[in-house]
N, C-alpha and C positions, 0 to 999 in steps of 0.2 A: 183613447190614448192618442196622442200627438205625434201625429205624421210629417212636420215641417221640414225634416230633410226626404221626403219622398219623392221620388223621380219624377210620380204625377203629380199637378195642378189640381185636377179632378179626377175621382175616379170614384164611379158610381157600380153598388152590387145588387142587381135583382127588384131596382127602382121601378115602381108601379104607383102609377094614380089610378085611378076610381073616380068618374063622377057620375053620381046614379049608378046602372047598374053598366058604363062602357067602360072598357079600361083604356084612357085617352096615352097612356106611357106604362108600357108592359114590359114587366121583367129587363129592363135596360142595364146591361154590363158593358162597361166601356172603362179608357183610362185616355184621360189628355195628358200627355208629356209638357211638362215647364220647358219651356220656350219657345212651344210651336203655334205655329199658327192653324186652329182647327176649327174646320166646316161642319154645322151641321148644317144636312141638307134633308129636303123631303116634299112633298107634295100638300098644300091649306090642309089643316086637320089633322098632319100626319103626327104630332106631339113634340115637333121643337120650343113652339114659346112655354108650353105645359114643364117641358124637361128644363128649361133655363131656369123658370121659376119654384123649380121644385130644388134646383142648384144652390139657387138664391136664399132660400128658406122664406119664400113666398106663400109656398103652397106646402104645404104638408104630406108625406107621401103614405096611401095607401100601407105600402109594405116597403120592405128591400131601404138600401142605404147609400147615402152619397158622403164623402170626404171634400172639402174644398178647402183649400189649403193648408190641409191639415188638422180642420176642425170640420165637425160630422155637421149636415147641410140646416140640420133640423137646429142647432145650437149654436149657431154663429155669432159670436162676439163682439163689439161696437168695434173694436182695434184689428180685429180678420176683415169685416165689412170695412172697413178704413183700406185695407191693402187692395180689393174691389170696384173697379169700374164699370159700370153698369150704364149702357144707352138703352132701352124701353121700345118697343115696336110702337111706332108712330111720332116718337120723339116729344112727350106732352112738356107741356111749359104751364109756367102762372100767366093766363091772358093780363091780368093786370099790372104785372110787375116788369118794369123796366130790365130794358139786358146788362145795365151796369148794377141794378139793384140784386136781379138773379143771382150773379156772378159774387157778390160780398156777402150774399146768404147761403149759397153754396159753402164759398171757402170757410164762411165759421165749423163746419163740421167735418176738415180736413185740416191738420198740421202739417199737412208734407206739400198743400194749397200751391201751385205756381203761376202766379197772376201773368207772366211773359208767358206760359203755353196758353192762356185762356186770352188775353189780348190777342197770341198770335194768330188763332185758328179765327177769332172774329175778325179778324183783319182777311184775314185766307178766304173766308163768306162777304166779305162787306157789308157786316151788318152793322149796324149805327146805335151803338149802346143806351142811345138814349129815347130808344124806340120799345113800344109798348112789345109783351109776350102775341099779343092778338093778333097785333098788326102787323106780323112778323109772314112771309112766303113760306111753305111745307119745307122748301130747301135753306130756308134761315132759321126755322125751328130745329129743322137738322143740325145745323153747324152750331147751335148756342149749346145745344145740348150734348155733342160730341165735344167741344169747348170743355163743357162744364164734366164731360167723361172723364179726358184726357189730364185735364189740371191737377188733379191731385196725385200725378204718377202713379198709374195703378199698378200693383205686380199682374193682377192677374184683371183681361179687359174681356166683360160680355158683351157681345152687340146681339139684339135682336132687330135682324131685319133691317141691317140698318141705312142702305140705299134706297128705300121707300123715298118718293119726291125729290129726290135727288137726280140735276141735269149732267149730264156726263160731266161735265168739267170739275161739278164738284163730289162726285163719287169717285175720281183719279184724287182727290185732296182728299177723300177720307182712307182709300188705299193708302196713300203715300203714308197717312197718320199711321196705319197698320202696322206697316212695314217700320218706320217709326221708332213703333212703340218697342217691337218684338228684336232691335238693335240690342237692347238693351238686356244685361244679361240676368236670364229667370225669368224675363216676364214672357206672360203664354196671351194668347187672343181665341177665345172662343167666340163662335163668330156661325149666326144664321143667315139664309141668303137666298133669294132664287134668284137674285143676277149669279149667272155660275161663270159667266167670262171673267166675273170678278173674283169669284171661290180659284176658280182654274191659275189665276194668274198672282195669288196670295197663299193659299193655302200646304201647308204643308199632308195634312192630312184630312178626312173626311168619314165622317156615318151619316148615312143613307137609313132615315125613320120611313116605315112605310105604314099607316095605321098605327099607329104606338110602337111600332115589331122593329128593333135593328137589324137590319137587311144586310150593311155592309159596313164595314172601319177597317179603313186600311189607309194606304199613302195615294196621294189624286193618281200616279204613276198608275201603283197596280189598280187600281179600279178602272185606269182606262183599258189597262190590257186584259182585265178580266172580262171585259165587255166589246162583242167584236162582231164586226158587220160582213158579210161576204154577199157577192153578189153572182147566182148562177146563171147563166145564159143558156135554153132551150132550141134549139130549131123549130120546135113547135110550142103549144102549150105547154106550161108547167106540168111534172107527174104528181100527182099524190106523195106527201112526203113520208116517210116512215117514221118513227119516235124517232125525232132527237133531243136528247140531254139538254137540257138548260136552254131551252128554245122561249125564247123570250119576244118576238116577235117576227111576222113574216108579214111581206110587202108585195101584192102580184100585180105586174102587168103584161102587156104581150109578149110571151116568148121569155120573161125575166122573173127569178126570184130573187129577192132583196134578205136576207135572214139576220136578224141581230140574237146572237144567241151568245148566255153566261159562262165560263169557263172553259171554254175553247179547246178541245183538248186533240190527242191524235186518234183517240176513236172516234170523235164527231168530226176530224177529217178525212177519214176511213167510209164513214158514211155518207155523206156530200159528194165521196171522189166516185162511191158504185152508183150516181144517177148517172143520166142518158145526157152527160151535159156538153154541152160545148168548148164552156169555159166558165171558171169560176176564179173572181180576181174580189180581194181583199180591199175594203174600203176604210180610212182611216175614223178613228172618233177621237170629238173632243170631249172634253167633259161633262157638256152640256147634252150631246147626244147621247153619249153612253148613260147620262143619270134617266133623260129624259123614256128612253127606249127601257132601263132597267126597271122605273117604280111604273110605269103607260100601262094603258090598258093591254092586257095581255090575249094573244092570237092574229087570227087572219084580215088582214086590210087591201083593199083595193082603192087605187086612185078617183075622188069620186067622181071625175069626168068621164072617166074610161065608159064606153061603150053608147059617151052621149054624142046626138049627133051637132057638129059647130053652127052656131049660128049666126047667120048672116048681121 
């Protein structure tokens, strides 16, 4: 049945791939809201480019079911795929074919085609249209290909990964496109990424894939506050800590515990408050620390200098 006035963009139920016997995207329940901008985020492996493509109707899914704009992922329509902007993780091109010829072979399979957004963004890269796909820098495959994203106004824009090769100045030009795009009203940006200064400073919301598993979906806000760092100061060595709740990582060096621990609440400050401590003071996180500390390897770390002696 057709969903085209529904609130979500995408909204996936109980989506699972299979390859052999791993499940690379297990049981995935989520929903993108039309006209946000959303992060998936996760650690290599963890089943974001698996999950775009399974969005796409790339990949076939094991079980469970996805909606994209209204048409179910598996049955997407030449004229759905038309409302679809899709950038590719590594940004591939025709090594042969010229960036002017790209460009007029592209737009044959777009009627909504806008040749001033596709000149503009090659203009934005300096790329020289009359230059082969081959001979083209990682960060000018980027921009022909984000070009060729952008040009057909898409309602709804995937990127995978799409800062790969890209020098700061022109990953601020593919922000600014983001931002851009999602002006305009209805259209949504799904968007993967482990620059996360750059999820941090676009994003309106995010999920956190850990192994195939959705960990977390919610707004960048609360997932910063969901994730929280305290630091205790001992007179002497650290004690033994007792179970705490949602203990996500701990940090030892002399006299000092670092704790990054999940949903923070007033019983695990109840608990922190009965150690022997001195003081215990709150340290902020960005985005990048609260994802990186949330999917890391979990338990106890020591600085690995600590206890070596300096050498001359």
């Amino acid at each position: 049945m057709s969903q085209t006035n529904a609130p979500e963009a995408i909204r996936t139920d109980g989506l699972t791939r299979y390859f052999g016997s791993e499940a690379v995207v297990k049981d995935l329940t989520l929903a993108v809201p039309r006209g946000s901008v959303f992060g998936l985020l996760g650690r290599n492996g963890s089943g974001k480019t698996t999950t775009i493509r399974l969005l796409l109707g790339l990949l076939a899914p094991t079980r469970g079911s996805a909606v994209v704009l209204g048409s179910p992922c598996t049955n997407l329509s030449p004229e759905t795929r038309a409302r679809i902007g899709y950038l590719a993780e590594g940004h591939p091109v025709f090594g042969w074919m010229r960036v002017a010829a790209f460009g007029r072979f592209q737009a044959g399979f777009y009627p909504t085609w806008n040749e001033d957004v596709f000149q503009g963004v090659l203009r934005f890269f300096q790329i020289d249209a009359r230059r082969r796909g081959r001979d083209l820098s990682r960060g000018e495959r980027a921009g022909l290909c984000l070009a060729a994203t952008l040009a057909p106004d898409p309602e709804l824009l995937v990127l995978d990964d799409p800062a790969i090769g890209l020098d700061p100045v022109a990953r601020r030009g593919l922000l600014e496109a983001l931002l851009y795009v999602t002006r305009r009203e209805g259209r949504t940006v799904l968007f993967s990424s482990h620059v996360l200064a750059d999820v941090e400073r676009v994003a309106d919301r995010v999920a956190v894939l850990d192994r195939g598993v959705l960990r977390a979906c919610c707004t960048v806000d609360a997932f910063r506050e969901r994730v929280r760092r305290v630091v205790l100061r001992f007179s002497g060595a650290p004690p033994t800590l007792p179970e705490i709740p949602g203990l996500l990582s701990r940090w030892i060096t002399d006299g000092e515990l670092r704790l990054t621990i999940a949903n923070y609440d007033a019983a695990v400050q109840r608990i922190l408050e009965g150690l022997p401590l001195e003081r215990m003071t709150a340290e902020p996180l960005g985005l990048e620390e609260a994802f990186l500390d949330y999917v890391g390897d979990r338990g106890e770390r020591t600085f690995f200098l600590q206890g070596r002696r300096a050498e001359a």
